[in-house]
Backbone of each chain as ProteinMPNN parsed JSONL, in Angstrom:
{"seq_chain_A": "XXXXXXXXXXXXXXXXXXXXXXXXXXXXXXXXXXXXXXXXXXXXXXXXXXXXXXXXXXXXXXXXXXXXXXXXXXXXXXXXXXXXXXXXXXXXXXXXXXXXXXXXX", "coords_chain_A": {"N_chain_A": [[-47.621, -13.424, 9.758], [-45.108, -12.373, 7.974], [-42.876, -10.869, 5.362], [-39.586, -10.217, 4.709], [-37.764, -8.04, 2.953], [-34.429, -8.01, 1.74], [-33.36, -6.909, 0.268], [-34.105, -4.048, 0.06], [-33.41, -2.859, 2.097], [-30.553, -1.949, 1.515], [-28.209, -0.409, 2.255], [-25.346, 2.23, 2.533], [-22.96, 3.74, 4.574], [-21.151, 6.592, 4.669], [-20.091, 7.623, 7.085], [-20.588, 5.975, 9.136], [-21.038, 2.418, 10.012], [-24.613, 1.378, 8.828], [-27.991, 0.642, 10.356], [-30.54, -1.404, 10.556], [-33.866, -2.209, 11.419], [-35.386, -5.156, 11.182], [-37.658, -6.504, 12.844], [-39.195, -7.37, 15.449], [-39.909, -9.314, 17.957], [-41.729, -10.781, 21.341], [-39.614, -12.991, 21.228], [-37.451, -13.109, 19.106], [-35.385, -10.714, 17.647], [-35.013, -8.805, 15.066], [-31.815, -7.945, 12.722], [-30.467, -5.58, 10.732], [-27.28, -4.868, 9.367], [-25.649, -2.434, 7.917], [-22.116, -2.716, 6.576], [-19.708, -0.021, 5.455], [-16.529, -0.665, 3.698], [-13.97, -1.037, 5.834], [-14.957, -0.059, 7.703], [-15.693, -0.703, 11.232], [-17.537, -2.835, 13.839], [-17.958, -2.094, 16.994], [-16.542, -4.624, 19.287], [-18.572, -5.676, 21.356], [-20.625, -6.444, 24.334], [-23.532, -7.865, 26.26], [-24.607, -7.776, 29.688], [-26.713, -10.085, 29.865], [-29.45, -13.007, 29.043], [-29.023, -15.269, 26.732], [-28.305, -16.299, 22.879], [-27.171, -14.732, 20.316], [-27.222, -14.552, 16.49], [-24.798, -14.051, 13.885], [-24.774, -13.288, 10.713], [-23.303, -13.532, 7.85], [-24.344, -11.636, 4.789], [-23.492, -10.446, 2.555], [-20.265, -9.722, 1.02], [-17.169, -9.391, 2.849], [-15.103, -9.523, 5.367], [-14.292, -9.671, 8.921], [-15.215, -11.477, 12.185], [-14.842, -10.41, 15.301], [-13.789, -10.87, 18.204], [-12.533, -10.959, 22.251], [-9.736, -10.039, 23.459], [-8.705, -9.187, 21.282], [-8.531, -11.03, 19.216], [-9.967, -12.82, 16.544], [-12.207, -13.855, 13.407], [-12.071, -14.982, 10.411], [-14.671, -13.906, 8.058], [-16.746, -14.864, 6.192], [-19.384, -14.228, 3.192], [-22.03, -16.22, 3.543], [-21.507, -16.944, 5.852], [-21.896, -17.977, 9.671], [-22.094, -16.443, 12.461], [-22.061, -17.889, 16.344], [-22.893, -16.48, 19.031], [-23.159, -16.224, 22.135], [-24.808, -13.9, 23.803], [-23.717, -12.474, 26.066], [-21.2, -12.727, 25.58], [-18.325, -11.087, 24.32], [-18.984, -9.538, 21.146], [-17.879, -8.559, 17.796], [-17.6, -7.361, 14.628], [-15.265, -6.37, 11.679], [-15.242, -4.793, 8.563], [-14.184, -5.926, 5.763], [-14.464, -5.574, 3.175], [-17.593, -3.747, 1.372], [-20.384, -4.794, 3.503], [-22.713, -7.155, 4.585], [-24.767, -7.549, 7.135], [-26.504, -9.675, 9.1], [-28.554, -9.929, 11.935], [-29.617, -11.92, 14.122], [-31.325, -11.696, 17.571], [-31.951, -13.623, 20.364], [-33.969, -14.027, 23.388], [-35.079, -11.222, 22.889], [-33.355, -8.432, 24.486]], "CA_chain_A": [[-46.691, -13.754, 8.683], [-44.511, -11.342, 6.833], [-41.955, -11.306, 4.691], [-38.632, -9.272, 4.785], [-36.717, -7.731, 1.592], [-33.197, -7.337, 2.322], [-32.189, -5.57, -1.197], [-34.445, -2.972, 0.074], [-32.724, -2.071, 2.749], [-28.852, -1.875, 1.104], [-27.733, 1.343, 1.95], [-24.197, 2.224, 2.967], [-23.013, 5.67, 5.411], [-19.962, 6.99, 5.063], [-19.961, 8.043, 8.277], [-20.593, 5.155, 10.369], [-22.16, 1.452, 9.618], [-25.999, 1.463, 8.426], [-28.793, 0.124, 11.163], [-32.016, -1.59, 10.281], [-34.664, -2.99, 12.48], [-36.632, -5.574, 10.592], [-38.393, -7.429, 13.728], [-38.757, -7.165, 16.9], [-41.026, -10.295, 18.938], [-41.186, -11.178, 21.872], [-38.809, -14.379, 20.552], [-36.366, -12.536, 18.705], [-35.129, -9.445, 17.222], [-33.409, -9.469, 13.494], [-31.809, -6.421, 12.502], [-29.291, -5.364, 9.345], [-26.364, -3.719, 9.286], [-24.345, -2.839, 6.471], [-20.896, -1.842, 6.564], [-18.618, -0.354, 4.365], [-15.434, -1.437, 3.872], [-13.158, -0.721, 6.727], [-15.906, 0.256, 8.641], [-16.259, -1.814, 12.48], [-18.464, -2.78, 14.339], [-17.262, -2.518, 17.956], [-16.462, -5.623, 20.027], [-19.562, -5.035, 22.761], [-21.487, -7.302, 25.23], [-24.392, -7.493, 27.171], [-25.127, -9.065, 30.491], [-28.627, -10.589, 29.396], [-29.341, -14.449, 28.31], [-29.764, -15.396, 25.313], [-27.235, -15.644, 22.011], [-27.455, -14.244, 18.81], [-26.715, -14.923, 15.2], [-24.359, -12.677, 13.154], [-25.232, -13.855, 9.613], [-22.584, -12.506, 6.472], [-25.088, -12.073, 3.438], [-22.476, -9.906, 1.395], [-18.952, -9.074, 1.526], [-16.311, -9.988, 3.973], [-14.206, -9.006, 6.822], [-14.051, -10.814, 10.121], [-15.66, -11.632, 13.199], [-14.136, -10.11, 16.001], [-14.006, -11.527, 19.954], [-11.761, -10.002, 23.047], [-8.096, -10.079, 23.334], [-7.801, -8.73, 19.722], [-8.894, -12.21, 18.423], [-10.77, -12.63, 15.075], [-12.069, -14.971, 12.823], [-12.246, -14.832, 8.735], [-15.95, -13.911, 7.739], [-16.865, -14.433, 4.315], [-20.714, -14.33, 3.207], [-22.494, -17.511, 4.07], [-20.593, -17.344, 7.382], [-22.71, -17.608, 10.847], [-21.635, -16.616, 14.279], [-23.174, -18.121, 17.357], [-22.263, -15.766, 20.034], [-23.972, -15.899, 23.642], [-25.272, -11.876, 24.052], [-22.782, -12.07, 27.207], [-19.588, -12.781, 25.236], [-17.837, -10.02, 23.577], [-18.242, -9.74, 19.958], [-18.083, -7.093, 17.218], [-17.208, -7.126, 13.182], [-14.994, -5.728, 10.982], [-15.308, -4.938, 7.151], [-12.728, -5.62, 4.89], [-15.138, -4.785, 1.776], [-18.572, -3.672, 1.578], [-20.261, -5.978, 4.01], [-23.834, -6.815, 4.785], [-24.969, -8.974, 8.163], [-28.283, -9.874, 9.369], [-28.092, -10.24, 12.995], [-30.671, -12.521, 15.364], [-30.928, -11.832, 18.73], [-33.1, -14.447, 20.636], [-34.947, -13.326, 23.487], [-34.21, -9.576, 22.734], [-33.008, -7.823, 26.047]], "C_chain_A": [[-46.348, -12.485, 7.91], [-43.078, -11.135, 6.166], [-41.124, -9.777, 4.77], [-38.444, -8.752, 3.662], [-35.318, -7.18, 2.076], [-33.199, -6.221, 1.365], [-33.263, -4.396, -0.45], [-33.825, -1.843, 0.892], [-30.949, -1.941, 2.801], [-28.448, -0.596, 1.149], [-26.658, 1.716, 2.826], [-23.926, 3.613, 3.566], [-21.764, 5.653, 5.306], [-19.271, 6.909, 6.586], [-19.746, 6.992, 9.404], [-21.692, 4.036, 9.297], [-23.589, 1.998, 9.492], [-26.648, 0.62, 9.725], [-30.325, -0.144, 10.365], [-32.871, -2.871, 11.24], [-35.74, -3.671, 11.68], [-37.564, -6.502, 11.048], [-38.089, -7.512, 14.696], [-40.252, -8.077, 17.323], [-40.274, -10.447, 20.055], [-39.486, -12.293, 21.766], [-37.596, -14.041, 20.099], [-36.413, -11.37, 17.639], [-34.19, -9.554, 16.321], [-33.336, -8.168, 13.145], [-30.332, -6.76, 11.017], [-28.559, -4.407, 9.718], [-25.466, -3.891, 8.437], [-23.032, -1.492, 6.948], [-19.964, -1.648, 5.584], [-17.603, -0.553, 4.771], [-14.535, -0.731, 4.086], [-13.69, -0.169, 7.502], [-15.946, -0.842, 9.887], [-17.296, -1.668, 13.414], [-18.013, -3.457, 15.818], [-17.07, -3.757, 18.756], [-17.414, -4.904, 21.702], [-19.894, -6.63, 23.21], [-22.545, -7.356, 26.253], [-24.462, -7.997, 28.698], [-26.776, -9.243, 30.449], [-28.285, -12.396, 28.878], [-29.677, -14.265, 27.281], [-28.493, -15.886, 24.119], [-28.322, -15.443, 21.223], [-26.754, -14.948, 17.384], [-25.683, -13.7, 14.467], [-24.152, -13.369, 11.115], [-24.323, -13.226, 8.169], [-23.403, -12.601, 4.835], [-24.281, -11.612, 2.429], [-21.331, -9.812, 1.948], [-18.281, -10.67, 2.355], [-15.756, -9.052, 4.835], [-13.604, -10.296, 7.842], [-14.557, -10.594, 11.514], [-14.624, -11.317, 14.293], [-14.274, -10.601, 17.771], [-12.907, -10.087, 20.59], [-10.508, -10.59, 23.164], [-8.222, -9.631, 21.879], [-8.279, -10.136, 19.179], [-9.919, -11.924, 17.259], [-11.253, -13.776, 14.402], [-12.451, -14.473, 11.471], [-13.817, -14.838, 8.81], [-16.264, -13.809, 6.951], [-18.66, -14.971, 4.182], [-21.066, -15.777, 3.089], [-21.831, -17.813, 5.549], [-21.515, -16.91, 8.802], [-22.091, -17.596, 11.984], [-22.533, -16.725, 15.184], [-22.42, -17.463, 17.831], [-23.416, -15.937, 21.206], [-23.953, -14.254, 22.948], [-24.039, -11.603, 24.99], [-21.381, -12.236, 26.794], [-19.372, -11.472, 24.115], [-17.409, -10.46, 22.195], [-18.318, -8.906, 18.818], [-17.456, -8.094, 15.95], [-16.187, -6.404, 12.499], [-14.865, -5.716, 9.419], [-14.188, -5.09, 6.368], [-12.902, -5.044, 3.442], [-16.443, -4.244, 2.408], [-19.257, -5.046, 2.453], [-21.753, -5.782, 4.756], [-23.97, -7.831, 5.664], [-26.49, -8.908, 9.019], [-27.601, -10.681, 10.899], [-29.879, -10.536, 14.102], [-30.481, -12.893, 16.713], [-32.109, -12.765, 19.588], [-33.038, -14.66, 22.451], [-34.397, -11.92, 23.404], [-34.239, -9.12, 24.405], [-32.92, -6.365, 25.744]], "O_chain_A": [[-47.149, -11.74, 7.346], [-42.139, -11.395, 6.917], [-41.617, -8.652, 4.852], [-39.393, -9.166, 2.997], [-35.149, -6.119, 2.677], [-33.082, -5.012, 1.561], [-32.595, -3.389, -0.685], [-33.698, -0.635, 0.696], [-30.252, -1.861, 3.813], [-28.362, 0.184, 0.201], [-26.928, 1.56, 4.017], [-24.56, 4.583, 3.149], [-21.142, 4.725, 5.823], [-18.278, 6.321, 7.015], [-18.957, 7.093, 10.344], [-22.534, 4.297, 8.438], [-23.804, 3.079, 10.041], [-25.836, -0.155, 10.231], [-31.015, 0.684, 9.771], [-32.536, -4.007, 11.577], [-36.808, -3.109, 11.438], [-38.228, -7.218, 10.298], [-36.934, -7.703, 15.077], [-41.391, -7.673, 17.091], [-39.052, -10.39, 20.199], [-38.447, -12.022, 22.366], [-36.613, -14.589, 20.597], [-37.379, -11.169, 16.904], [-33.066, -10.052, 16.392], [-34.257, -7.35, 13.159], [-29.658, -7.717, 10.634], [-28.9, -3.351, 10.251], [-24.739, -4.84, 8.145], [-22.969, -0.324, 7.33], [-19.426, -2.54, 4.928], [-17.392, -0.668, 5.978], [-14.058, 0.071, 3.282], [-12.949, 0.425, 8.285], [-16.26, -1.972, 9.513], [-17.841, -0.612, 13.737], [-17.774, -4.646, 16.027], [-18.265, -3.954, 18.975], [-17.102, -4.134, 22.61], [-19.552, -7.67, 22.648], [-22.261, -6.717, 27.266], [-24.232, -9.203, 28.602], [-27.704, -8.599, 30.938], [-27.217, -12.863, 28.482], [-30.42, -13.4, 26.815], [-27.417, -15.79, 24.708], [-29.53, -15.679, 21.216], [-25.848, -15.781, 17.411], [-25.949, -12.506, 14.607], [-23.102, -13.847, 10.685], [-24.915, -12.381, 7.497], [-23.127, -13.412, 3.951], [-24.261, -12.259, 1.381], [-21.191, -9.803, 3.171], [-18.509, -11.874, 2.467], [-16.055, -7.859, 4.891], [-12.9, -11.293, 7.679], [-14.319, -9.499, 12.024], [-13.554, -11.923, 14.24], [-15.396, -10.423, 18.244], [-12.578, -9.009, 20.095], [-10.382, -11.785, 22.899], [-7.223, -10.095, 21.329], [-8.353, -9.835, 17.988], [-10.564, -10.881, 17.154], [-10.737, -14.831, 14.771], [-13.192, -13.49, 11.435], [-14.336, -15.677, 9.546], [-16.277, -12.667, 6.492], [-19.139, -15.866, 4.88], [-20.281, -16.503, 2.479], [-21.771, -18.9, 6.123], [-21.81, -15.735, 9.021], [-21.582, -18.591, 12.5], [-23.579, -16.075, 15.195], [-21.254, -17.495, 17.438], [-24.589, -15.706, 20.914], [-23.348, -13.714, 22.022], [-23.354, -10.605, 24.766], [-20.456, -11.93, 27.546], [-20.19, -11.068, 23.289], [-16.449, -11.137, 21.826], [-19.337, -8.249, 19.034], [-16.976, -9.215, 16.118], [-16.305, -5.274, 12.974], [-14.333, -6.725, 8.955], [-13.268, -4.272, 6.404], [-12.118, -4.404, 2.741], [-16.579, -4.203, 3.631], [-18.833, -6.178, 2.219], [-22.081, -4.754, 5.348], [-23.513, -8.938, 5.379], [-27.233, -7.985, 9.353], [-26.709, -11.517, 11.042], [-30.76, -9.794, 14.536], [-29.851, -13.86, 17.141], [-33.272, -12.46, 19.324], [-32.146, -15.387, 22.888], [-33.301, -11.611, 23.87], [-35.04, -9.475, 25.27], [-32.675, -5.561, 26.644]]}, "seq_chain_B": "XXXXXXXXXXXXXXXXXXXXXXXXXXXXXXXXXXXXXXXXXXXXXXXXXXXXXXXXXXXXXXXXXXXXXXXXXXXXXXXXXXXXXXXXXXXXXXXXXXXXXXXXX", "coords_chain_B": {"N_chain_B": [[-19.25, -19.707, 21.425], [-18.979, -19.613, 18.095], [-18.176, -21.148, 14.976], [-20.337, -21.11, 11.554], [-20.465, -22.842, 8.508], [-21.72, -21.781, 5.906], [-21.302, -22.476, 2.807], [-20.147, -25.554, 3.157], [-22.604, -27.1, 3.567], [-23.889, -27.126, 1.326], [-25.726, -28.857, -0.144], [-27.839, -30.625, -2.581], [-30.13, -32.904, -2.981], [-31.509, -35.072, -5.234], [-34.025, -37.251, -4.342], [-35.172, -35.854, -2.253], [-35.793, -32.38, 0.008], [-32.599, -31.814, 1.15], [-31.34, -31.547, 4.509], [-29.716, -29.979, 7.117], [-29.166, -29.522, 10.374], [-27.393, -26.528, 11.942], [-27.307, -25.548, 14.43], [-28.19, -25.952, 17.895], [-30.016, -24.921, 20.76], [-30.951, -23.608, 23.726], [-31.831, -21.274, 23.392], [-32.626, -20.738, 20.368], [-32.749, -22.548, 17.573], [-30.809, -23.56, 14.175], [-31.332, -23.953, 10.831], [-30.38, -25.187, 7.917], [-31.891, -25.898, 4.819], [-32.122, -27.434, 1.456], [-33.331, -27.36, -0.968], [-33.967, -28.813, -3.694], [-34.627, -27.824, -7.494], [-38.407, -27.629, -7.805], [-38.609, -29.175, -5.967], [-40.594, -29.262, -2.771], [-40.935, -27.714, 0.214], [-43.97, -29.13, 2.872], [-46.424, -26.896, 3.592], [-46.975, -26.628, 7.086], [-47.558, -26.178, 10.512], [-46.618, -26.206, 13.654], [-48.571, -26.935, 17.171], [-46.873, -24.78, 19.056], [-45.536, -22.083, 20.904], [-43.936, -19.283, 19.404], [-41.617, -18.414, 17.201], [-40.269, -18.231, 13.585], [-37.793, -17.711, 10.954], [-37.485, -18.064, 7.727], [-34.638, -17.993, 5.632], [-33.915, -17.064, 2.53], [-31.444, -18.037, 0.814], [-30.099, -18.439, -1.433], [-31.093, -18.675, -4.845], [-35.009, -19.356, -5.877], [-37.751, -18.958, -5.263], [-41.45, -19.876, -3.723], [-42.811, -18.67, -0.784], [-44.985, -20.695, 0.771], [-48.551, -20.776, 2.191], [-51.538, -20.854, 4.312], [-54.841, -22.415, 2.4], [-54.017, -22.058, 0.276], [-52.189, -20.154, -0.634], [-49.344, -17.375, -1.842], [-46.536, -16.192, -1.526], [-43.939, -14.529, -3.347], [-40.902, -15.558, -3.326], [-37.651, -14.862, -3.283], [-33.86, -14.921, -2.985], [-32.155, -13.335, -0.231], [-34.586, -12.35, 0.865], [-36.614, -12.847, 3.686], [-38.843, -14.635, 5.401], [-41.121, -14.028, 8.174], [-42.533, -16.034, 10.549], [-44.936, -17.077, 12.697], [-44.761, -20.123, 14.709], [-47.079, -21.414, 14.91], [-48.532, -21.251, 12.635], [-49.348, -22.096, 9.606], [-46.792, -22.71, 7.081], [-44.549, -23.274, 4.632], [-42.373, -24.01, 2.237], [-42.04, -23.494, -1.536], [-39.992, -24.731, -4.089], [-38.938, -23.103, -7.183], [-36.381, -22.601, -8.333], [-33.213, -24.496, -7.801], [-32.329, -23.879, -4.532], [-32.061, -22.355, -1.343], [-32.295, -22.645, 1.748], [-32.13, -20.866, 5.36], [-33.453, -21.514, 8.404], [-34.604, -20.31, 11.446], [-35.873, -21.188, 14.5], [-37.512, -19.842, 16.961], [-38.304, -19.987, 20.487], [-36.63, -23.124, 20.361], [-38.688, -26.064, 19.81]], "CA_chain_B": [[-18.653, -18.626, 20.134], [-18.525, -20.426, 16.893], [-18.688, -20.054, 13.325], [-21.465, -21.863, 11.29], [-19.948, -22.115, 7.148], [-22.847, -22.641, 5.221], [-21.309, -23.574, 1.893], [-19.979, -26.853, 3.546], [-23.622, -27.856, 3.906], [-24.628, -27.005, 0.176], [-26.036, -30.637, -0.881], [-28.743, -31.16, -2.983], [-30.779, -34.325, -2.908], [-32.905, -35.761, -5.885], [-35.283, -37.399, -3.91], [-36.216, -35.058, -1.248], [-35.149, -31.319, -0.11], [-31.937, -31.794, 2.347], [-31.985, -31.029, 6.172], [-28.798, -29.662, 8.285], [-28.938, -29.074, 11.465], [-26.267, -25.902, 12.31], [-27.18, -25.218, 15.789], [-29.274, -26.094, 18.865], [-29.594, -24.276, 22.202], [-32.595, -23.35, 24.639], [-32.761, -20.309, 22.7], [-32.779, -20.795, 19.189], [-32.276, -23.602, 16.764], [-30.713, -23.197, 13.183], [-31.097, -25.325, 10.246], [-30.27, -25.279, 6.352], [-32.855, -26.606, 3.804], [-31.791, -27.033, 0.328], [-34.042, -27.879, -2.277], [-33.663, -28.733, -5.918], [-35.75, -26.959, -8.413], [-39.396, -28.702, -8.433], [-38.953, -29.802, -4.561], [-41.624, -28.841, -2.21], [-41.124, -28.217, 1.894], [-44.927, -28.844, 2.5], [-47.229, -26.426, 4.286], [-47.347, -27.578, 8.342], [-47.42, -25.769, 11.311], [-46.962, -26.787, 15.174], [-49.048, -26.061, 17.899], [-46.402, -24.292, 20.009], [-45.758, -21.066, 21.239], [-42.502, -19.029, 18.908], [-41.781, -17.578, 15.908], [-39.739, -18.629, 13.005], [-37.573, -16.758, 10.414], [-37.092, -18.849, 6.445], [-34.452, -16.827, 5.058], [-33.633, -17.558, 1.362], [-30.187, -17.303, 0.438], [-29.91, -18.937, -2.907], [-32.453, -18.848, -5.96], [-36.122, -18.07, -5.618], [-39.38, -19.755, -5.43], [-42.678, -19.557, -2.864], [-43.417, -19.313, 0.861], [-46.759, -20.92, 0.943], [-49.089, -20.701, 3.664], [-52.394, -22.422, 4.115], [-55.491, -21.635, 1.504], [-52.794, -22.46, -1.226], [-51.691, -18.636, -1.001], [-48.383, -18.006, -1.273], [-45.754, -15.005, -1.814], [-42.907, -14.685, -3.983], [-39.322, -16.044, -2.407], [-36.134, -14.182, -3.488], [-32.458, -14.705, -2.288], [-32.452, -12.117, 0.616], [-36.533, -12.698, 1.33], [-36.793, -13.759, 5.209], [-40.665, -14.683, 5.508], [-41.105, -14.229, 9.554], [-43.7, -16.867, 10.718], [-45.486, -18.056, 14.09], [-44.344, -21.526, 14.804], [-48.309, -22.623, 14.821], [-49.049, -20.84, 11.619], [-49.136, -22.785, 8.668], [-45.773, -22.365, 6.321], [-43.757, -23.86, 3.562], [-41.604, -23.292, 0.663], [-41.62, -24.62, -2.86], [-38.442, -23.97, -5.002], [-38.338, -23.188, -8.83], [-35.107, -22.861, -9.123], [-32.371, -24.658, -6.662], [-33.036, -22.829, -3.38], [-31.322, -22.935, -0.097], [-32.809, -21.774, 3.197], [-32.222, -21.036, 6.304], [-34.931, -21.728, 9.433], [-34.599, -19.799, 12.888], [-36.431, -21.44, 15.247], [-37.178, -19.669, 18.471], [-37.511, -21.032, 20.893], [-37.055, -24.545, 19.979], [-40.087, -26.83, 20.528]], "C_chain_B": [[-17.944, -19.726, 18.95], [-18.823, -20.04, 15.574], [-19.521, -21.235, 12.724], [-20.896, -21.447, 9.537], [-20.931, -22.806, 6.501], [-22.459, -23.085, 3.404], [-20.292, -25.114, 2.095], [-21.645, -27.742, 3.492], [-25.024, -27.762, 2.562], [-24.66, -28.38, -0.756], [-27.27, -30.409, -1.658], [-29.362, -32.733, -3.238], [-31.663, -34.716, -4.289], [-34.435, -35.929, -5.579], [-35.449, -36.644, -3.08], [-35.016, -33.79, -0.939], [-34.111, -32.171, 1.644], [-32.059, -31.292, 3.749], [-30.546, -30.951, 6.809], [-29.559, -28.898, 9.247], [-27.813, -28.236, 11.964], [-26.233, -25.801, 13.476], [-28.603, -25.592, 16.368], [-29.267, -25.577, 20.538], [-31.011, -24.114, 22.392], [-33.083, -21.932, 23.997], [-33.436, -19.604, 21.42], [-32.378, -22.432, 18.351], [-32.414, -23.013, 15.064], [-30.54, -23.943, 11.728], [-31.097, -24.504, 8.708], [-30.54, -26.239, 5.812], [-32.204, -26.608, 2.56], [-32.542, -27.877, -0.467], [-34.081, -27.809, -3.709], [-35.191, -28.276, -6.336], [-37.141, -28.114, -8.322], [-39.86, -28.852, -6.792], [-39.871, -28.764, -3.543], [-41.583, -29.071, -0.596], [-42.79, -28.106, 2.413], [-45.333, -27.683, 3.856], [-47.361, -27.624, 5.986], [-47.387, -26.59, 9.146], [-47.373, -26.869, 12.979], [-47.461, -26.135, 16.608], [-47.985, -26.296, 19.219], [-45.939, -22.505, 19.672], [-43.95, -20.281, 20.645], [-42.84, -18.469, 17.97], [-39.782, -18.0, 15.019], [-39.086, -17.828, 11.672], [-37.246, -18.118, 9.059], [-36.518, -17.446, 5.636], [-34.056, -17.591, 3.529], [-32.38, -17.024, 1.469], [-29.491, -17.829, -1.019], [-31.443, -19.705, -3.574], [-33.966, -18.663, -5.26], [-36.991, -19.344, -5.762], [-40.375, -19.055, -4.48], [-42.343, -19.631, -1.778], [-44.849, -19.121, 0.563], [-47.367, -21.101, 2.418], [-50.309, -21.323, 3.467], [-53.496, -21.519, 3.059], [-54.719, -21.482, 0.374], [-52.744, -21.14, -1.512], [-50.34, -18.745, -0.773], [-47.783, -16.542, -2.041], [-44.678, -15.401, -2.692], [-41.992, -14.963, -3.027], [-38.013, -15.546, -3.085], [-34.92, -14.9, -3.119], [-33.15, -13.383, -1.623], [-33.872, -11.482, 0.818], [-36.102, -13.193, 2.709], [-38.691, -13.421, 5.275], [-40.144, -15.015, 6.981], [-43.173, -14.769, 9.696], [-44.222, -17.085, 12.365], [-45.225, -19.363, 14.176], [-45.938, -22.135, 14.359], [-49.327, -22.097, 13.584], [-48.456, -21.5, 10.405], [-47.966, -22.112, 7.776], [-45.434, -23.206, 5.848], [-43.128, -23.354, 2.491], [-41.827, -24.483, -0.604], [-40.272, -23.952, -3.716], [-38.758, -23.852, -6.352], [-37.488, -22.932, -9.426], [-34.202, -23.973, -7.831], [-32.256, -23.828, -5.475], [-32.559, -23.152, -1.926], [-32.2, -21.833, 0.643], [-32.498, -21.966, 4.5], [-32.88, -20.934, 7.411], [-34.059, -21.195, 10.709], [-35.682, -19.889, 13.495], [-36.273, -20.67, 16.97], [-38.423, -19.141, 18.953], [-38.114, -22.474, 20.44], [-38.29, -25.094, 20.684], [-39.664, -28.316, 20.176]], "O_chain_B": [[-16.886, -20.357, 18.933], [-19.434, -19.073, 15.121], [-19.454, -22.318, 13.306], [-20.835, -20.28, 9.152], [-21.08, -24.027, 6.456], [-23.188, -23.864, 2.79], [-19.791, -25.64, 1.102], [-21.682, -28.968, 3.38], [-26.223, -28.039, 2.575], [-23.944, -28.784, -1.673], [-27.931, -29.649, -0.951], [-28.66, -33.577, -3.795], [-32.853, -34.497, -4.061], [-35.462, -35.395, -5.997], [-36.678, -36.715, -3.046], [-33.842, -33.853, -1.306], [-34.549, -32.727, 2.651], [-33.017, -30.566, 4.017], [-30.123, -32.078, 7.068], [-30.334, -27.958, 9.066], [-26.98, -28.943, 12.532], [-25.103, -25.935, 13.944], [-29.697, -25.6, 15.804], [-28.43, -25.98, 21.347], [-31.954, -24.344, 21.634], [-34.233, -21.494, 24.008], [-34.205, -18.655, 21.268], [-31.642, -23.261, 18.885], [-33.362, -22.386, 14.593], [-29.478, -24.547, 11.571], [-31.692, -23.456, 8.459], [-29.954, -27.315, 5.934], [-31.529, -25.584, 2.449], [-32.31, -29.082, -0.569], [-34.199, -26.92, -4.552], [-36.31, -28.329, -5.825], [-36.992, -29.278, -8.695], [-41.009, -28.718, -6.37], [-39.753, -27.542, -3.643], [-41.977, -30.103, -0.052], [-43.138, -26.926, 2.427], [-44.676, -27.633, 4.895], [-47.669, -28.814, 6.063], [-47.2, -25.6, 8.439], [-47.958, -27.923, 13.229], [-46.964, -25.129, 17.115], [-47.969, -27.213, 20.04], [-45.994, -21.893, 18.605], [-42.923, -20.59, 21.249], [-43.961, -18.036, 17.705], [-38.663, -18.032, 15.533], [-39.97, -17.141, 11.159], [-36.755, -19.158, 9.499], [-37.106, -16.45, 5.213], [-33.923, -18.815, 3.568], [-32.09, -15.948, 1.99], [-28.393, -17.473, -1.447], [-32.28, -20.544, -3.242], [-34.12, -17.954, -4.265], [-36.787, -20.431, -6.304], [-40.294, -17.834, -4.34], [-41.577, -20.542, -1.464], [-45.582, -18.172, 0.284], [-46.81, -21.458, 3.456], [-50.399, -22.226, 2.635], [-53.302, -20.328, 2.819], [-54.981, -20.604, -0.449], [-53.209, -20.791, -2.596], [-49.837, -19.574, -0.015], [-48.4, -15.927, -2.911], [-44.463, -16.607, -2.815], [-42.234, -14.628, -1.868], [-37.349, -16.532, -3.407], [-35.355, -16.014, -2.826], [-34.077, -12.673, -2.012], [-34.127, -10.281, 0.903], [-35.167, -13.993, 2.755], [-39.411, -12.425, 5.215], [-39.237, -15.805, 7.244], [-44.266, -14.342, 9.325], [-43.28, -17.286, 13.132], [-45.786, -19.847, 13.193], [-46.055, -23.116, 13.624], [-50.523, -22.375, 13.496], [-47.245, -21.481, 10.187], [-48.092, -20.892, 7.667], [-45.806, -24.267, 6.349], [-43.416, -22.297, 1.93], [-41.801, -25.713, -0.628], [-39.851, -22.797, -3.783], [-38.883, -25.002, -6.775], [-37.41, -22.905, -10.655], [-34.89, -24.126, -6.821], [-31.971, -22.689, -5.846], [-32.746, -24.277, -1.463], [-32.614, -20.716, 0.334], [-32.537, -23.116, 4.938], [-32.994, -19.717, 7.557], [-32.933, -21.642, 10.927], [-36.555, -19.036, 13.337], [-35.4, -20.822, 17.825], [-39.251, -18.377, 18.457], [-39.255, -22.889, 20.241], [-38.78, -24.741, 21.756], [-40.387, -29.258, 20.504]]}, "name": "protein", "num_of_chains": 2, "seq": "XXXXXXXXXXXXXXXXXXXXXXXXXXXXXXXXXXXXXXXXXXXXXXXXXXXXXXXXXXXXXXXXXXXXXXXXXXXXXXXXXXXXXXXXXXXXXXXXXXXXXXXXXXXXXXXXXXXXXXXXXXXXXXXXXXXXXXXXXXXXXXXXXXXXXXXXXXXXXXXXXXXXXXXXXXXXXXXXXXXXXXXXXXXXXXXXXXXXXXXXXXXXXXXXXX"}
């Protein structure tokens, strides 16, 4: 048993989205990434089973798929994604997402 | 590929803390708790083999565990658990959570 703290890890890069690894089990793998705003987070995919969560704790933007498709993402907003479907983020403000991948690959 | 809007599923109950169900698959299951101030999810565990994430995302109280010990609970707190290790929350203020089960049992 152990407990997370997000606020601890709020920290924004100019440069490129933020990465944080706060668990890794067998079972699943939860990680943070904060982006600022107009910052993306590429449309990728794996071939592995499994989906993931993409979780909006702050901010907004929008969930991104393939063909250019999108969907509105405003905090409290969860994406199921398979691992094998193509899907990526983009910020429209500051924008914080907690992402569970379940079994990690 | 779907989206999951969690203030559609912001109910509070009187008598007992609410229960959505957002998602279910072979490799995770995702549910939102919401408990009014006072309400108590009790201490349980099940003997199976996983690991479980209670993230807070509104107001603050306990994750209790067994031996009536128990940590502080935040907004943006995720207590990561063993499925067969005793857990629970109590709320003291209004308190929403969300449970990542994986893998379901």
């Amino acid at each position: 048993m152990k407990k997370i703290t997000l606020a601890e890890t709020r920290q924004f890069n100019e440069k490129s989205f933020s990465r944080f690894l706060l668990h890794d089990s067998p079972y699943f793998r939860v990680l943070n990434f904060n982006l600022a705003a107009g910052q993306i987070f590429p449309v990728h995919s794996h071939p592995a089973e499994g989906q993931l969560t993409i979780h909006v704790i702050e901010g907004e933007g929008e969930f991104l798929a393939d063909n250019d498709t999108s969907m509105a993402a405003h905090c409290g907003d969860i994406l199921v994604s398979d691992i094998s479907e193509p899907h990526g983020v983009r910020a429209t403000s500051d924008m914080r997402i907690v992402v569970t991948i379940a079994p990690p690959f």
